[in-house]
C-alpha positions in Angstrom: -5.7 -58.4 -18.6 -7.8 -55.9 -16.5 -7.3 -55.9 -12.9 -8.2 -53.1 -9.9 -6.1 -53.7 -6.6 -7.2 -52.5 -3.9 -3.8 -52.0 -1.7 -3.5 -53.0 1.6 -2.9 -50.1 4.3 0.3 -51.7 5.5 1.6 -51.4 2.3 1.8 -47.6 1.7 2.6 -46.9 5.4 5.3 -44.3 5.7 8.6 -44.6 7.3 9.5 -41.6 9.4 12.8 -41.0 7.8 12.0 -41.1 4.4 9.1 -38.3 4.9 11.5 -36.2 6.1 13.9 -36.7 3.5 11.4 -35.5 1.0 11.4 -32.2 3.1 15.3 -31.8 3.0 15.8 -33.0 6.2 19.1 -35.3 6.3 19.2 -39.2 7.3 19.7 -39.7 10.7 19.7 -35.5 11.9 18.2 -35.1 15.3 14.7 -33.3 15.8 13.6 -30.7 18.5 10.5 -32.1 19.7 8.1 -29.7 18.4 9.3 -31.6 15.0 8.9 -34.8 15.7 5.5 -34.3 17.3 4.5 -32.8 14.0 5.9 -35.8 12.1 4.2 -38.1 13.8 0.8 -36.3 13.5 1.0 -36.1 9.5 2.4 -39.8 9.6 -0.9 -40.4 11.7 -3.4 -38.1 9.5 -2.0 -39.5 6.3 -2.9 -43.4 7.5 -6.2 -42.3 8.7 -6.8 -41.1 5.3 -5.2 -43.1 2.3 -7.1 -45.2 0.9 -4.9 -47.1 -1.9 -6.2 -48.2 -4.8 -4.6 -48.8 -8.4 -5.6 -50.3 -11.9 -3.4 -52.6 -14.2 -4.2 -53.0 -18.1 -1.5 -55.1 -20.5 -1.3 -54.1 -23.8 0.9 -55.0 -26.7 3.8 -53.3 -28.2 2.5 -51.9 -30.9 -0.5 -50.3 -28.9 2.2 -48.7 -25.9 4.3 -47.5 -29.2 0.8 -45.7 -30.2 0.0 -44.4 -26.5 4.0 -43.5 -26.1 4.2 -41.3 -29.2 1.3 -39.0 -27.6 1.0 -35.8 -29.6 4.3 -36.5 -30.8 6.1 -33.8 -27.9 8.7 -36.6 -26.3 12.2 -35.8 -26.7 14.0 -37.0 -29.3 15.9 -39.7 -27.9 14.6 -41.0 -24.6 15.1 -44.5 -22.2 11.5 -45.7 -22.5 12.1 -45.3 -26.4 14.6 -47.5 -26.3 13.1 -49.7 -23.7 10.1 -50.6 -24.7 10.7 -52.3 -28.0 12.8 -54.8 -26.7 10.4 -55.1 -23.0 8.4 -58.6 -23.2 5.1 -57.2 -21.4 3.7 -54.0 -20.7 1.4 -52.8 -18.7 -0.2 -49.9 -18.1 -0.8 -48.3 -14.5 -2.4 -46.1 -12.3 -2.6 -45.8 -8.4 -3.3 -43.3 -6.2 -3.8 -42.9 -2.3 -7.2 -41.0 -2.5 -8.9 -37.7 -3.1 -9.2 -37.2 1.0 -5.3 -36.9 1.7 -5.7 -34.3 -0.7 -8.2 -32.6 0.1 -7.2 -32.1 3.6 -3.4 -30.6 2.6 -5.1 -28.2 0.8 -7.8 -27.4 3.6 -4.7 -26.9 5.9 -2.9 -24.8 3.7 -5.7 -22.6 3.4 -6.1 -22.7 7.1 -2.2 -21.4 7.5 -1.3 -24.6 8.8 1.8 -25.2 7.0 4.3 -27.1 8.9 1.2 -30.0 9.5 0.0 -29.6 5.6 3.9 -29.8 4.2 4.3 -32.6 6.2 0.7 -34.5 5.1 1.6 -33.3 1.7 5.8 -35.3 2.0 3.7 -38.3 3.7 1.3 -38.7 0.9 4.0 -38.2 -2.0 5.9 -41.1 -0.2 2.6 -42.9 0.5 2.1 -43.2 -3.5 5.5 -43.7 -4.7 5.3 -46.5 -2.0 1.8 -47.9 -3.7 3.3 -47.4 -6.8 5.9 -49.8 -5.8 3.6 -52.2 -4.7 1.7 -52.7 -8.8 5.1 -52.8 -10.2 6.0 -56.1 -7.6 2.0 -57.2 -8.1 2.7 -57.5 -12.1 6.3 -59.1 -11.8 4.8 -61.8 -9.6 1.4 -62.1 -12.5 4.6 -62.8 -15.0 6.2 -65.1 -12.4 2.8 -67.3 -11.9 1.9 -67.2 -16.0 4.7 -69.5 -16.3 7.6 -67.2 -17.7 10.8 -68.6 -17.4 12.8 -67.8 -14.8 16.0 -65.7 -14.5 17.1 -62.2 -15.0 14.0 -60.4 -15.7 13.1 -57.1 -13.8 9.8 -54.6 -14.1 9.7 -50.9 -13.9 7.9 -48.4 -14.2 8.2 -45.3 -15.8 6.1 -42.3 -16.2 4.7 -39.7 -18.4 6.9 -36.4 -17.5 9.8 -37.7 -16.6 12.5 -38.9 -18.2 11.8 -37.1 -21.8 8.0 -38.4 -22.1 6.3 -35.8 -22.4 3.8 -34.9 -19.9 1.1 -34.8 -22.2 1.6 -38.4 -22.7 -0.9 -38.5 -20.0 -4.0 -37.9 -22.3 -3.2 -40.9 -24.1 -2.7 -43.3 -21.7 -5.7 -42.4 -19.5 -8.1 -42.4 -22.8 -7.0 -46.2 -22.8 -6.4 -47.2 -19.1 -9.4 -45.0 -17.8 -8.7 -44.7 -14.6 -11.7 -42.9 -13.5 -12.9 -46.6 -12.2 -10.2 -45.8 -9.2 -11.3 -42.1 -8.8 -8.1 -40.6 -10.8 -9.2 -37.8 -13.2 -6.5 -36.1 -15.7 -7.2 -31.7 -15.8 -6.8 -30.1 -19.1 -3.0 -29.4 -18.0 -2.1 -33.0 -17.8 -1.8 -33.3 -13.8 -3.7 -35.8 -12.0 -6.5 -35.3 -10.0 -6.4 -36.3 -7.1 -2.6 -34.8 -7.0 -1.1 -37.4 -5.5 -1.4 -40.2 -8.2 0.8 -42.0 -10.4 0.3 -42.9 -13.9 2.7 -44.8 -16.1 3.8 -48.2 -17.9 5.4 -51.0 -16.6 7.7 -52.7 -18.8 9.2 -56.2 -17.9 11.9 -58.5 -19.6 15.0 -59.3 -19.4 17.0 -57.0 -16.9 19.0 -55.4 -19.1 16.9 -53.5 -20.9 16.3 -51.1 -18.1 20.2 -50.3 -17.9 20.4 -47.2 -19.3 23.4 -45.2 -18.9 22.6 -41.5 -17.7 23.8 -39.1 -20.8 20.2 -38.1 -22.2 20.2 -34.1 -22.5 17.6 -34.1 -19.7 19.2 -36.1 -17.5 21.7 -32.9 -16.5 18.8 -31.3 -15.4 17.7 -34.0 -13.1 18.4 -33.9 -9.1 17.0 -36.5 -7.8 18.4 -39.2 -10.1 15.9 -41.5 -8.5 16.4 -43.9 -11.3 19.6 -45.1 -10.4 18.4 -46.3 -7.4 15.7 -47.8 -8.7 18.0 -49.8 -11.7 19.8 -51.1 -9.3 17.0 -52.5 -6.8 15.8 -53.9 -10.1 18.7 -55.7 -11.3 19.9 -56.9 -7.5 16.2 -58.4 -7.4 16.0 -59.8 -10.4 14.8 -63.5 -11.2 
């Protein structure tokens, strides 16, 4: 299975609070006007110029275990490792909300306009974790209407980079997925072009396999812990 979604708008549109949170600024602190003004003009440049769009390819266990080992640079012991042996689908991702919101952070940046280009740039990251979000729920319902039996199964996602896959894991997986048919191009260092893409696999089965506790080596190094949150969505919604 091959499919290009094209993502609605109303799907990756931002909400003001979590844009702000990606720029430190705490849940519910009140702005000065001058603030909020500029919020609402990168939320407002950042619609005008997303344009959403992401690519699904399944593939079978033994071909992700080919793709997953990469050069052979992932940590020793990982999640995904243990993950994806025991995941009943995979499926290979990438989405990104276009090469024009890019462009035009780096076009403000160069312009000295950092307050508007930090705040297109937070926007943007949110718009495509937000698209992201939206082919991980767009493959768990493809499992839902092929039939598979209902109850606790859950998808995620996970991505080369984080998590102890390496992020040249990404030379692998776009050789297969080639993503090039959405406009996403990979440079010699591994990062995405346009930057703000997301690459991955998403791995569905019975919930359980994604409940990994949080003791990896790595996972000391980690602020965010972003995957907690997302376990538990995943498990609370599963069917």
């Amino acid at each position: 299975m091959r499919e290009v979604v094209h993502i609605p708008a109303g799907e990756v549109r931002c909400a003001p609070a979590d844009v702000l949170a990606l720029q430190g600024v705490p849940r519910g602190a009140r702005l000065d006007g001058r603030i909020a003004a500029m919020l609402s003009e990168g939320i407002s440049l950042y619609e005008s110029l997303a344009a959403p769009a992401g690519v699904l390819e399944e593939v079978d266990g033994g071909e992700f275990a080919e793709i997953y080992a990469g050069a052979g640079k992932n940590e020793p012991r990982t999640p995904l490792a243990l993950i994806h042996p025991r995941a009943e689908r995979l499926c290979l991702f990438a989405v990104t909300v276009g090469g024009a919101v890019s462009r035009r952070i780096s076009e403000l940046f160069q312009e000295q306009e950092f307050a508007l280009g930090a705040m297109l740039d937070a926007a943007a990251s949110q718009g495509a974790e937000l698209a992201a979000a939206y082919l991980e729920a767009c493959y768990g319902r493809r499992d839902a209407e092929s039939g598979a039996p209902a109850g606790k199964r859950a998808f995620l996602r996970y991505s080369p980079g984080y998590c102890g896959w390496h992020v040249s894991g990404q030379k692998r997986l776009f050789a297969r997925l080639r993503p090039e048919e959405i406009g996403i191009t990979l440079r010699e260092s591994c990062l995405m072009e346009p930057l703000k893409s997301i690459s991955g696999v998403i791995a569905g089965g019975p919930a359980g396999i994604h409940d990994f506790e949080n003791e990896f080596p790595f996972c000391a190094e980690c602020k965010g812990k972003e995957c907690r949150a997302r376990i538990r969505r995943a498990l609370a919604n599963e069917r």
